[in-house]
N, C-alpha and C positions, 0 to 999 in steps of 0.2 A: 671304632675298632681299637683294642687294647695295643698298646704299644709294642707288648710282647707277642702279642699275634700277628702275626705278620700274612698278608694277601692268600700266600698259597697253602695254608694253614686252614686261614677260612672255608676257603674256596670250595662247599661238597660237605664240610663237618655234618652235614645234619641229613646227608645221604646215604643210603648201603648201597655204594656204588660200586664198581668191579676192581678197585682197587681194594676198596674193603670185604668183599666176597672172595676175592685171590686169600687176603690173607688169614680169614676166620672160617674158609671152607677146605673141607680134603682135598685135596688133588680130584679124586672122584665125582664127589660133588660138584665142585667147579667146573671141572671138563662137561658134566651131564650138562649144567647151566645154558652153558658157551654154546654148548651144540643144539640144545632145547633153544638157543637166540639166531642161531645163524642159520641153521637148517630146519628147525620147525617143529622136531622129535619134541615126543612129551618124557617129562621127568613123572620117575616113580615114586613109591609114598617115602620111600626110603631115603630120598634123597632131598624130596619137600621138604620132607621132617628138621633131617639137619640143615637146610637154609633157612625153615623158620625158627628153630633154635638158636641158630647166628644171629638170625636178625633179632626176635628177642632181647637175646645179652645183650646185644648191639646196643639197642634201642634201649634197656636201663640204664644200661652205663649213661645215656647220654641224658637222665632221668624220665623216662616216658613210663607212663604209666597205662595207656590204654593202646591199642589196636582199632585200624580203621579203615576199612575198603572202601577207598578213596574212589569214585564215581562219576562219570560225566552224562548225565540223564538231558534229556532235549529242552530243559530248562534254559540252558544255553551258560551256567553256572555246574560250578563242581555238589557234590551231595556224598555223605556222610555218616553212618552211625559207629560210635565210639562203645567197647569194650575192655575191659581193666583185664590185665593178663592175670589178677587175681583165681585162685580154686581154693578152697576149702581141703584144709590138710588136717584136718580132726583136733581136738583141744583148744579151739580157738584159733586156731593157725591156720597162717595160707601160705601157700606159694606159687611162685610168677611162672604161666606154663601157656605156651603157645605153641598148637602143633602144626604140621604141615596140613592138615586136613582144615585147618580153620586160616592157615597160608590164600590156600588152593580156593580155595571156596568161601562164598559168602550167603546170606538172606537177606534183601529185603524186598516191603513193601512196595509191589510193582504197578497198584492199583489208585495209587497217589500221586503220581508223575506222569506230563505228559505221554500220551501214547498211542492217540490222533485211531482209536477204538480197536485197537489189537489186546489194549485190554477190558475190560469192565469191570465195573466197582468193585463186582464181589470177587472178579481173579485175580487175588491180593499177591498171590509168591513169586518174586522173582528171585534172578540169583545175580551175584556179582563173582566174577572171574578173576585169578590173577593174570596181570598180561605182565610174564616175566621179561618181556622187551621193556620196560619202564622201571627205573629205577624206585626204591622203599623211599620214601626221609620222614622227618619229623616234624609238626608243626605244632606247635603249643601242646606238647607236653604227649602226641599222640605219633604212634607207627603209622607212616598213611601208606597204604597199599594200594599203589594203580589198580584197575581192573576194570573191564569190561563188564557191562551190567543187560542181562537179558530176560525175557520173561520166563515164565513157567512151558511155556509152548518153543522155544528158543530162540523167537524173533528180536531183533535188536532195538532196543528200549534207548542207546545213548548215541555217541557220537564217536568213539574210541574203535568200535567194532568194525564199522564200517571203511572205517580210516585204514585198519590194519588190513583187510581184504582188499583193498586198492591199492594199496602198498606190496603186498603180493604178488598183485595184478598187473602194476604194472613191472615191477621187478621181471617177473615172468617173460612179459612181450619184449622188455627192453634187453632181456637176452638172449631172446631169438634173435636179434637184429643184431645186437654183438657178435656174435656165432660166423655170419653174413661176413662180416670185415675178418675176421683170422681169431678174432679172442676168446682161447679157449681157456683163461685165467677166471675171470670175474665170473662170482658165483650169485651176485646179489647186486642189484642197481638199486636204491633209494634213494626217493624224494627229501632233499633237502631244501628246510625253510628257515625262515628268519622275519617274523613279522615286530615291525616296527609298532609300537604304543604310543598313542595321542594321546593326553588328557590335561585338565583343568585342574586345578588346585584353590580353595576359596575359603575363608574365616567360616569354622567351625559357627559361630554366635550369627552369622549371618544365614547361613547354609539352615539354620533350627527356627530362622524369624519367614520362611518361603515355604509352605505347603508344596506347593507347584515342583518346587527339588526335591522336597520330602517326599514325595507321593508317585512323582513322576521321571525325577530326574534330571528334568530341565526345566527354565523357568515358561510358563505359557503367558507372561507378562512381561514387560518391560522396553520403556522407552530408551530411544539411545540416547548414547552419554552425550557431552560435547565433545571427547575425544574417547578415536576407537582404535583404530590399528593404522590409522591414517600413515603417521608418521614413520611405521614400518621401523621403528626402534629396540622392539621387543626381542622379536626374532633373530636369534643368537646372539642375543647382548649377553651383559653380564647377566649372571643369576643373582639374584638377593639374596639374602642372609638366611631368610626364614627358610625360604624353596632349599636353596643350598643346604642348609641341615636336613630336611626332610629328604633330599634326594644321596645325601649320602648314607643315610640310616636304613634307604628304599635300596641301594648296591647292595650294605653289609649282609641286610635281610636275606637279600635273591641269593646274594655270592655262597652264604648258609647254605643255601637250598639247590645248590650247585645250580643257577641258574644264568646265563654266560651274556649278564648285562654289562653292555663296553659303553654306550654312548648315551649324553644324557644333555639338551639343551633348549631353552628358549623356543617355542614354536612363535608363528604369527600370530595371532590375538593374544591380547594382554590374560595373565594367566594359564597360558596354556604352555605345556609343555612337551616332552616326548622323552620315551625311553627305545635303544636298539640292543636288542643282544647278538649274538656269533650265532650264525648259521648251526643248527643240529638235524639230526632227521626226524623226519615231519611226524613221529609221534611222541616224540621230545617236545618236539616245538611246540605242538598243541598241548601235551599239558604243562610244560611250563608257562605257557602264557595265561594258560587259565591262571595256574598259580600264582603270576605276575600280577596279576587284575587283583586279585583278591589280597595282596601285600601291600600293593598301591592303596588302596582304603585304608588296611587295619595301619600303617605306618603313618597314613596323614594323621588317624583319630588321636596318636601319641603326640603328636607337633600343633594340636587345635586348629588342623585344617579337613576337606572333608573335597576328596576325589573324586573330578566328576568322569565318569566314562562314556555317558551320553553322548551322540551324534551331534548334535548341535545345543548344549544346555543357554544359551546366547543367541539372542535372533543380532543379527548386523554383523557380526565376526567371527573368523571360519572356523567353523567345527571341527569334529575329531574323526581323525582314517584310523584305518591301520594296513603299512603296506605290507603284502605277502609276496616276499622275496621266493622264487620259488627254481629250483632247477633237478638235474637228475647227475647222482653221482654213483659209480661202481665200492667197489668193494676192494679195487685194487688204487683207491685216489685218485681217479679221472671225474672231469669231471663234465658232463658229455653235451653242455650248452657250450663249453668254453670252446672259441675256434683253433683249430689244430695249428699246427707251422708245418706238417707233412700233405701230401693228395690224399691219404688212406683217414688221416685224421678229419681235415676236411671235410671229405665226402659224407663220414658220418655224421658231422655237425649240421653239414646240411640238408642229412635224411633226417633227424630228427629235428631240426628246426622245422623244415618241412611239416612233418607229424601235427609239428603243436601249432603254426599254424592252419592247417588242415584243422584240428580238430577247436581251436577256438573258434573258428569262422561254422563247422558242421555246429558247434554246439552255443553259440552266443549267447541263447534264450536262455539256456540251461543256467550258465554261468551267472550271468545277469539274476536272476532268481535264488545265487545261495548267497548274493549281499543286501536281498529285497527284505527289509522290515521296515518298521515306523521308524526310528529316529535316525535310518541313513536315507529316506526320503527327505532330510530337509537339505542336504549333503549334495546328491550324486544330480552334476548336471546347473548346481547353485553356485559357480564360476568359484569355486576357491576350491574342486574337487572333480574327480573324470565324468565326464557326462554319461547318462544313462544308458548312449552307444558305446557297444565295445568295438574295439578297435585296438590294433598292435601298431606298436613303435618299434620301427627298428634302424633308424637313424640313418643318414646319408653315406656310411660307406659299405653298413651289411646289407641299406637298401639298395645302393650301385649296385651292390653285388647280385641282388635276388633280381633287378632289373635285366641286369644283363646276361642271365640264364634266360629268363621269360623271354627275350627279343632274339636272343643267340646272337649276342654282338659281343664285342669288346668289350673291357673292363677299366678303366682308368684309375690306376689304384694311387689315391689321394698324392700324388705329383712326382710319384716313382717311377711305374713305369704300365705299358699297357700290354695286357696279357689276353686273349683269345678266353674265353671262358670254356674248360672243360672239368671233367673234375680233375683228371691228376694235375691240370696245372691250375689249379684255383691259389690265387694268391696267400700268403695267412694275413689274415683280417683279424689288427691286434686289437685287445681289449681296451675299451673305455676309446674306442673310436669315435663317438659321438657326445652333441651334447645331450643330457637329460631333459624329456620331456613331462611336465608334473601334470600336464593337461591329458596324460592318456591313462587310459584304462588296462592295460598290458603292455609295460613300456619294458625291451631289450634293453641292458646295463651291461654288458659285456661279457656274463656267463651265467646270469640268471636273467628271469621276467618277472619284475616288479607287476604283480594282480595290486593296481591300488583303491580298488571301488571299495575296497571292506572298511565297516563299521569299526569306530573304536570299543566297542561293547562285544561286540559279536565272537561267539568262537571260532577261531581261526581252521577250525574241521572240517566243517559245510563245502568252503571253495575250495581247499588243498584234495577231499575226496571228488569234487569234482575233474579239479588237474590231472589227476592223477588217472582217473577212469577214463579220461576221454583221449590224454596218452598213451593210456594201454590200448585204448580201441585204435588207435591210428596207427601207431606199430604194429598190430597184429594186422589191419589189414595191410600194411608193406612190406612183412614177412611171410606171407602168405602169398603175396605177386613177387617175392623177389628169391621164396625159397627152392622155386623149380624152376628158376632163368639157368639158362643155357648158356647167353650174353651176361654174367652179374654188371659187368662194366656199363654197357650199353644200356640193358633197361635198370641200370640204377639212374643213368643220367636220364632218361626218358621220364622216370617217373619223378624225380626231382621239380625238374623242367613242368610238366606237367601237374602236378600239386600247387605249384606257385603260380602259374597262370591261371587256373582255376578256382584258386582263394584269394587272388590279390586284394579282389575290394577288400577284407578286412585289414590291411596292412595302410596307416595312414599315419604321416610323419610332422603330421599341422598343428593347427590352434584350436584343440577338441573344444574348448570356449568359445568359438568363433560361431553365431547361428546359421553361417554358412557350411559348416562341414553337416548340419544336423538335418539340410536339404540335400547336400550332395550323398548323406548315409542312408538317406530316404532313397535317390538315385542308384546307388550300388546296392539296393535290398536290404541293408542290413535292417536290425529291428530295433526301433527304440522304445523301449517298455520303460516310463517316466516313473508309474511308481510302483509299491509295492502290490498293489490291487493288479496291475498291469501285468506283475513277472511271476507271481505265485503260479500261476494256472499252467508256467512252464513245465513245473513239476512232475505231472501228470499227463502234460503231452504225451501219447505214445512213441516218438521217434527217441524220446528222451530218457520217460520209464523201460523200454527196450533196452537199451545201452546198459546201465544198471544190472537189470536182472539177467542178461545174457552174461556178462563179467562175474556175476557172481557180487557185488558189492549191498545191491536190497533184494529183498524178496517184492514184488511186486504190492504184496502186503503194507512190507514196509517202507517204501517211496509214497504210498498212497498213505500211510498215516503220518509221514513227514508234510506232506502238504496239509493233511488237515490240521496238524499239528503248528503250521507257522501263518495259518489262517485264523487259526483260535488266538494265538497271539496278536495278531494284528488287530483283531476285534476286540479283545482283551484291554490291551494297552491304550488304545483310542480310547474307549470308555471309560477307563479311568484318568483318561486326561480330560474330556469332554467333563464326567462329572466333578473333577476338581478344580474343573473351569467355574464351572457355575455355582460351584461351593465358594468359590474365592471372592465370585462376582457381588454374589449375594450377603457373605457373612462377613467379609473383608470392604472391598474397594465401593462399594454403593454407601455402606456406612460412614465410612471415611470421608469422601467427597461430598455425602450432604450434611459433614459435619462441618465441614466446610465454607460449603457456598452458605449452612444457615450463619454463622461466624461471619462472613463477610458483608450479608444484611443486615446484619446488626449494627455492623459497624460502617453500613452507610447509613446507616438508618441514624444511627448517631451524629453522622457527621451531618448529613443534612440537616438536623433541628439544628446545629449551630452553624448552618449555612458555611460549612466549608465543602469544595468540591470531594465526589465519590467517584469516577469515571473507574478509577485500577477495580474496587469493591463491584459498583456494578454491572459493568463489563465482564468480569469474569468468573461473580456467580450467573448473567446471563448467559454463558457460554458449558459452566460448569452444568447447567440446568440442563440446555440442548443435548449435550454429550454425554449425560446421562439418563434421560430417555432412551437416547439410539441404544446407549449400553444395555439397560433394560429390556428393548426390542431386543435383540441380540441375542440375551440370554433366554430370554423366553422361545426364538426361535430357536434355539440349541437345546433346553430341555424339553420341547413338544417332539422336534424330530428325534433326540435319544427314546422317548417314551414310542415311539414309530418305530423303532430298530425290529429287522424282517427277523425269523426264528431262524431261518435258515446260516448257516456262517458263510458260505460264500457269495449269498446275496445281499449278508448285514455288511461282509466286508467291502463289495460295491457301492453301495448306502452311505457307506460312510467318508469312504472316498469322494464321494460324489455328492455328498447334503452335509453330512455333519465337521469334514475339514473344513471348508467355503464357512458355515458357521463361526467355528473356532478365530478364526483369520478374522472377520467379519468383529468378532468380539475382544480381541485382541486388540483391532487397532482404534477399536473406540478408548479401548480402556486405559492404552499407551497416551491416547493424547490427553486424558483427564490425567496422568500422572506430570505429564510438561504442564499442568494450569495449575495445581493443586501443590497447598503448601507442602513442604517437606516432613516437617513435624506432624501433619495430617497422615502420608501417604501410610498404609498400613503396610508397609516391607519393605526392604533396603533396596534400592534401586541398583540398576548396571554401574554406577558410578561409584556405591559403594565398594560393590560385591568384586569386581574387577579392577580395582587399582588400588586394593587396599593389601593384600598379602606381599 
């Protein structure tokens, strides 16, 4: 950062944010905007025209030279086509013209992106939409325009779409339920979020010598070092030199892109690290974090390092989350997880706390299913991450509290004083009452619920649309029982009472690592769905797809082409890791190690004619010999059953769960322990030893 630039200078330059819209739009203009953002009215051509004209200038000034409706298609990555504000002004002349009609609207190819058969090859047109709730900015030298991206038929093709109809949705229920308590201010509640980023950072020159990263993302080989995270040194030590410049040139980037990265330190495994930024609502937050992901790479590639986002690219040390901080705020600055200090405040904290878990516990499967793909199976339930049950944390004094409603006894409030539990005298229950629990799946933090099963890779849209929709349903059905009481007082406390006794088993305050909580979650019903072959099919459940299409957030269509759509992925990605297994196996590591073990007969073979002892030489090409047979069998059992993979996708995706992972593993660990026999100089690829303690 220039000397003369100073922080808050930074901070948004390369945004058309609303302070730059105030000041490059009419009055008129901007008023339309404001109200087209808050209340939902559509803007006329009239008024497009001149925002995209603003933005335009805008955007030369800041030297851009193209336009770009910026995309979020079910790739689970952003997507893209670039247009130069160039026109042909006769004599050889141009000039820079961007209207609101090409603001507003976009084209593309809808027939090239996932879309789980809502489309077909040949129904190539889709469109992309401006969603003027998302701020414009700038990225290498291009306008990026948010927008929602749909097909020709107007089913939803991305992830942005959805998010926004949930977000309505539940705004909607969560102001009937305001209504209820006296508040006839707040015209809007939204989801706010704040997902925290995992990731790994490793020597570019090494990251280019590994197919396996190249290909896959993570390595499918490698033995462990002699030192791993044992010594628990890593984790919030100091930063190095190298990281430390990469991570302050990764702020400057985001702080550019007005993106509201605060916190940045040392994870547990060597290597890894983490970025948090400032809570925004939740369609900020998703696409800034997609944006965050994709800065994270392009800013390692300048520093010769090369970011990995992978779930686990490292077998032996803990992979990468990302937690979605998640709560519900009005539009007047409340913010409606935080507990009140009044009875009226209260009581709504704990009808909405109520809600959400009512509706975690109705919908567990569901939930469970939008963090299910291939590389957060090596993650969810592998003791450094929440097991594959979910389960809510809500610490010893909010769970005194939810106890002592469900029993109707007393309250003992942490060695103050003891109060009769009703709602107007419910004690305030201050924040950060509790310690943090990292083994849970949905752990309370004091005004928001940390969702921590999510993927470091994943977009943060999937789970927050689920939040959000199974919120709305759980208010709507308490508004609906609470909006023609007679008693408000009375059946509020009735149905309080009554939601908590009948969701408890999801509310668990233990050691989710423990395999005893995984028989007692057995015990209390819950579901444990270990991988992703297990939780997809939640998708589709009808109690599930119901919820959805009744709110309004999929077409029925479209929740059933999201399943087939992260089935194809799944099948997808295993196969390209299976065949770059056995491409590695074969054109790498079998070459190598009988280049080897023939090297080290030779050189018993030497040593014997002059009678000096070989035991090291032939001991351990006989051992190199045995271990690569099995490696051989191994692979051959892994390419016969790939050549066996069913046509069907969600029987290749059982297939493979079930025959061709056991392979992989199976070849894997033969192939780890010919890397511990075999010389260094031999091994064809830098090893964990390298690759992890060298940046």
């Amino acid at each position: 950062m220039s000397t003369t630039r100073k922080l808050p200078e930074l901070f948004g330059s390369l945004v058309f944010n609303e302070e730059t819209m105030k000041d490059r739009l009419s009055s008129a203009s901007y008023g339309a905007w404001k109200t087209c953002v808050t209340e939902g009215t559509s803007l006329d051509i009239s008024t497009a025209n001149e925002i995209a004209e603003a933005m335009k200038q805008w955007a030369v000034e800041k030297g851009a030279t193209h336009y770009t409706h910026w995309f979020q298609p079910m790739t689970g990555v952003t997507a893209e086509k670039h247009d130069s504000f160039i026109v042909p002004a006769g004599g050889g002349r141009i000039i820079m013209e961007f209207s609101g009609k090409e603001l507003v609207r976009g084209e593309s190819d809808a027939s090239s992106f996932p879309s789980g058969g809502l489309r077909a090859t040949f129904e190539a047109r889709g469109y992309t939409a401006w969603d003027p709730t998302s701020f414009a900015f700038i990225k290498e030298g291009s306008l990026c325009i948010p927008t929602i991206f749909c097909s020709y038929s107007g089913h939803a093709l991305d992830k942005k779409m959805p998010l926004l109809r949930s977000m309505d949705e539940v705004s909607r229920q969560a102001i009937r339920i305001l209504r209820l308590f006296g508040d006839t201010e707040t015209k809007r509640v939204t989801p706010q979020v704040g997902p925290e980023q995992e990731y790994f950072l490793i020597d570019k020159a090494d990251y280019a010598k590994r197919k396996d990263l190249r290909m896959c993302g993570r390595t499918l080989f490698g033995a462990k070092p002699p030192r791993s995270q044992e010594l628990e040194d890593h984790y919030f030590g100091a930063i190095r030199p190298r990281v430390a410049a990469y991570m302050k040139d990764l702020d400057e980037t985001l702080w550019e892109l007005g993106i509201l990265s605060k916190t940045k330190h040392n994870e547990a495994a060597p290597c890894q690290h983490e970025m948090a930024p400032i809570f925004s609502d939740a369609n900020t937050a998703c696409d800034q974090n997609q944006l965050a992901m994709e800065m994270m790479k392009k800013v390692a590639e300048k520093h010769g390092l090369v970011c990995l986002l992978h779930e686990k690219p490292f077998a032996g040390v803990n992979g990468s989350g990302k937690h979605d901080n998640w709560s519900l705020a009005t539009d007047t600055g409340k913010n409606l997880f935080k507990p009140g200090s009044t009875p009226s405040q209260n009581a709504r904290f704990l009808l909405f706390l109520a809600a959400f878990i009512k509706g975690v516990d109705d919908y567990q499967d569901f939930l469970r299913a939008t963090v299910a793909f291939p590389g957060n199976d090596h993650r969810l339930g592998g003791y450094e991450a929440p097991p594959a049950v979910i389960s809510i944390f809500l610490g010893a004094e909010l769970g005194g509290v939810v106890e002592s409603i469900i029993k109707g006894t007393h309250f003992q409030e942490s060695g103050k004083r003891t109060l009769q539990i009703g709602v107007d005298v419910l004690p305030a229950i201050p924040q950060d009452n509790t310690d943090r629990n990292r083994t849970s799946p949905m752990a309370f933090t004091g005004n928001k619920f940390e969702f921590r099963m999510l993927g470091s890779s994943q977009s943060v849209s999937g789970p927050n649309i689920a939040l959000n929709t199974i919120m709305a349903e759980e208010l709507k059905q308490f508004a609906d029982q609470l909006e023609g009481s007679s008693d408000f007082q009375s059946d509020l406390q009735a149905l309080i009472k009554k939601t908590f006794t009948e969701h408890q088993r999801i509310i668990f305050d233990g050691n989710g690592y423990d395999d005893a909580w995984l028989k007692e979650a057995e015990a209390r019903g819950l579901s444990n769905l270990k991988s992703t072959a297990d939780a997809l099919p939640a998708y589709i459940a009808p109690k599930n797809a119901d919820l959805f299409v009744k709110h309004g957030i999929y077409t029925r269509e479209e929740i059933q082409a999201r399943y087939e759509i992260h089935v194809e992925n799944y099948n997808t990605v295993l196969t390209i890791e299976a065949h770059t297994m056995a491409d590695m196996i074969r054109h790498d590591i079998l070459p190598a190690v009988s280049a080897y073990a023939d090297a080290l007969c030779q050189r018993a073979y030497h040593k014997e004619t002059m009678g000096v002892p070989h035991r090291y030489e032939t001991e351990t090409a006989s051992r190199i010999a045995h271990l690569t047979d099995t490696l051989l069998e191994h692979c051959t059992n892994l390419e016969s059953h790939m050549a066996a993979l069913p046509a069907d996708a969600a029987d290749a995706m059982q297939y493979i769960h079930q025959v061709v992972i056991p392979d992989m593993a199976a070849a894997r660990a033969a192939a780890d322990q010919l890397e511990t026999v075999t010389d260094r100089t031999y091994w064809p690829f830098p090893g964990y030893s390298d690759m992890l303690f060298y940046v």
